[in-house]
N, C-alpha and C positions, 0 to 999 in steps of 0.2 A: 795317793802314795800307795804304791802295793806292799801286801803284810807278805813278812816268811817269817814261818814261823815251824817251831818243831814240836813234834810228840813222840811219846815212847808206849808202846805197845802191850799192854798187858793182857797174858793170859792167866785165867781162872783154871784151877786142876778139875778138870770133870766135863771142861767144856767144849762143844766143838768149834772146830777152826773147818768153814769151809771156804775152797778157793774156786773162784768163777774163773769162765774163761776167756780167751780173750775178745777184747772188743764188747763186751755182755752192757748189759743194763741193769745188772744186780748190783745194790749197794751196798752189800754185805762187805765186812769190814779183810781187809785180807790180812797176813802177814807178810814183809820183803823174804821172796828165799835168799839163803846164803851167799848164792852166788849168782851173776846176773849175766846174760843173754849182749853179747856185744852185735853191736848194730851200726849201718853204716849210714853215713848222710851224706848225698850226693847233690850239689847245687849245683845247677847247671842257669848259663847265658844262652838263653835260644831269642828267635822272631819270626815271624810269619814270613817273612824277608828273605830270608835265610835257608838255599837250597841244599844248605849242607846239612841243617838241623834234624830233618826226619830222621836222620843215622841214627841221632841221639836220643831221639823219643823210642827210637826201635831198642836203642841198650834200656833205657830205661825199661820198658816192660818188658824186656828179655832178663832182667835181673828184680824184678817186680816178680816177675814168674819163677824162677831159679830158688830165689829166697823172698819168698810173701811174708815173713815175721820179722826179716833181718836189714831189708832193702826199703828205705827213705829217699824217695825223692822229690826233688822242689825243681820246680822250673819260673827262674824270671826272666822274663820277656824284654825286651829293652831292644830299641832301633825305630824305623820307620821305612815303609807303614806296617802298624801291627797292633791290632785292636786292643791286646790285653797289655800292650807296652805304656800305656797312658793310663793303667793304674800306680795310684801312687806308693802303695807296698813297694812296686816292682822299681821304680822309680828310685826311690830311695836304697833301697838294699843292692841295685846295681852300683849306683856312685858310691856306698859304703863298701861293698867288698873290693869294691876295682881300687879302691883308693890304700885300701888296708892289708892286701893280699898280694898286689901288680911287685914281684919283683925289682928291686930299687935299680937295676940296668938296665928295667925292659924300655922301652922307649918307642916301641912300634903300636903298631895296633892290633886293639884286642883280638881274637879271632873269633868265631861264629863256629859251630858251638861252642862251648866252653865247661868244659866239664870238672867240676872241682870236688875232689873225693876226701870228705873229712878235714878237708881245709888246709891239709897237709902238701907239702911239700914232693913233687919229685925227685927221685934221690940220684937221677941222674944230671938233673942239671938246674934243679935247687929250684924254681918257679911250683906255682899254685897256678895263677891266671897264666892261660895258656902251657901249663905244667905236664897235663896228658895228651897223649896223643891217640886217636880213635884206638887203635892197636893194643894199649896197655891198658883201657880204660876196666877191661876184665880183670884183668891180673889184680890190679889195685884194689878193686873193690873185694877180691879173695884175699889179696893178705890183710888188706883194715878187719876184716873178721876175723883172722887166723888170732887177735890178741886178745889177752885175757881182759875182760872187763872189769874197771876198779870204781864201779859205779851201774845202778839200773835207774831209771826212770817209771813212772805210772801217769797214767794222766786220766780225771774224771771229768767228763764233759757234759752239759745239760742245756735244750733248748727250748726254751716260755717265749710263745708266741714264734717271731724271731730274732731273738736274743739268744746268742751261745756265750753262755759261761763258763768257764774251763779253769780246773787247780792242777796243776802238775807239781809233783812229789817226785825228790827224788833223796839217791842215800847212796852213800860211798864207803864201801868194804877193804878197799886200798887204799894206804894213802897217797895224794897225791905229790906232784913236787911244785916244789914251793912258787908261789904265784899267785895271780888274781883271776876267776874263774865267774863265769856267770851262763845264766839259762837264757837262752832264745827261743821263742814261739812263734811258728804261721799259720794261719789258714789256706791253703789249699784247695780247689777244685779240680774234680777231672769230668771228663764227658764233653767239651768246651765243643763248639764246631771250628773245627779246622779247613775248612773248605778253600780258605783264603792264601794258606799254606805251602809256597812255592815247593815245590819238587815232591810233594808227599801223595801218595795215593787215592781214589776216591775212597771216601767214606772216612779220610784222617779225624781223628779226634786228638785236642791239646787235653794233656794229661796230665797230673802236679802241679798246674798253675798256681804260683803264690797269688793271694789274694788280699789276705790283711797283715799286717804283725802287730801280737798279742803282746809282746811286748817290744820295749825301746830295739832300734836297728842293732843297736851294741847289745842289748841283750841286760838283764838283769844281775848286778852282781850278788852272788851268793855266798854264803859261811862253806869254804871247804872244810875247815876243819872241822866240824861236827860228822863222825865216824858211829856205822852202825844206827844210825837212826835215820828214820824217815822226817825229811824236812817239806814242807809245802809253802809251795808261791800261787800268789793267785794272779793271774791270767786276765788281760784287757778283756773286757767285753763286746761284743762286736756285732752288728748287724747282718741278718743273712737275707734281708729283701730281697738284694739284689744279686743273689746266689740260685742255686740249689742245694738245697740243706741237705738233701739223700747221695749228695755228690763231693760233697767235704769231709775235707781229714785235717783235724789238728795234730800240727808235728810241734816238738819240745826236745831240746836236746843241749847239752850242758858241755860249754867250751873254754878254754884257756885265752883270758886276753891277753897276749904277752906285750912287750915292748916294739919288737921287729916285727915284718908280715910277714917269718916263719915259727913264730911261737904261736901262733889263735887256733890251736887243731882244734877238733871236736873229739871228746872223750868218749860220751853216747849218746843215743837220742832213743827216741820212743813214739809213736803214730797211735790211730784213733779215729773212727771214724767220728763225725763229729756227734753229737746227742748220746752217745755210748762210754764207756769207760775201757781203760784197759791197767791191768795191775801191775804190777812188779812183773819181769819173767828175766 
């Protein structure tokens, strides 16, 4: 059973407070700032298969590059044939979002790519799955930033042997509105060989590969009401055998489960690469 649990912070008068930066390997203790760094999480539906998809890989590191503190992204692979589509991260977390997110009048079929920004809704014509269209996929991702963040995340990650263990903390400075929320974790890869990659260039590399989840598909449900304090969850364990460890990033990011498949937005999230820490920002 995973523990959350909270603590409260105390400072000594005389003492120093130093803050690492980010991504570090210091485990000096930090404090949350005040106000917190809003960040975007961006899921996308790609495949090897799929000639439309390098578009999507190119936003992705065109917004990788734009904003490197603020820009999250995950890529699940799903179709056939497509080597990283037969892991079962990807597997699962396709039929969980297709099922939780699909519009209740959509009735067609999915599209390739599929770009899903913050889980949120298009306000033009109300879909998530299949919601953006390559054109707006910009825009979206500038106004999901444009909002004030009512919540930061941190996440401390450590790997013995190959074993990654990981706490993600996090702490809400706004309150929320009323509902049931919870934290989701992946693991990630990039540097993947993409050579098999219909319509992508030579030397393509798959990038944001989900690979594990740290925890349930649904996600862990959390105390929102605990304000101003740092709460911590602790993080599946998970083997990186079958990885490269210098090529992973744990992402953690804390969402609204609502009732309808337009209430599950993501409020914020937070990255990492993996063996490393990053604090509050």
């Amino acid at each position: 059973m995973k523990s959350v649990f909270a603590f409260t912070m105390v400072v000594l008068i005389g003492s120093t407070l130093v803050f690492t930066g980010c991504g570090t390997k210091d485990n000096t203790v930090t404090l949350p700032p005040k106000a917190f760094t809003q960040k975007c999480v961006v899921e996308k539906y790609t495949g090897e298969w799929c000639g439309a998809c390098p578009n999507a890989g190119s936003f992705f590191e065109t917004m990788t590059t734009t904003y490197p503190t603020k820009f999250i992204g995950v890529a699940i692979h799903a179709g056939s044939p497509d080597r990283y589509a037969s892991n079962a991260s990807c597997q699962s977390m396709y039929s969980y979002l297709t099922q939780e997110l699909k519009h209740p009048s959509f009735s067609g079929t999915i599209g390739f790519p599929n770009v899903m920004i913050m889980r949120s809704a298009n306000p033009s014509n109300g879909a998530i799955i299949d919601g953006f269209g390559s054109s707006e996929w910009t825009g979206a991702v500038s106004n999901a930033l444009a909002v004030k963040a009512p919540l930061g995340l941190s996440l401390e990650t450590k790997v013995l042997g190959t074993t990654l263990s990981s706490t993600a903390k996090y702490q809400i400075s706004t309150a929320l509105p009323a509902g049931v929320y919870a934290l989701t974790a992946y693991l990630v890869e990039n540097e993947l060989d993409g050579s098999l990659q219909t319509s992508a260039p030579a030397g393509y590399k798959q990038q944001h590969v989900l690979r594990e989840l740290l925890t349930p598909k649904e996600g862990l449900t959390i105390d929102a009401t605990k304000m101003n304090i740092p709460v911590a969850v602790t993080l599946n364990d998970v083997s990186l055998a079958s990885y490269v460890a210098a090529n992973c990033q744990v992402i953690a990011f804390i969402h609204k489960k609502g009732t309808s498949y337009d209430d599950k937005k993501i409020i914020n999230g937070q990255i990492v690469k993996a063996g490393f820490n990053q604090n509050f920002d």
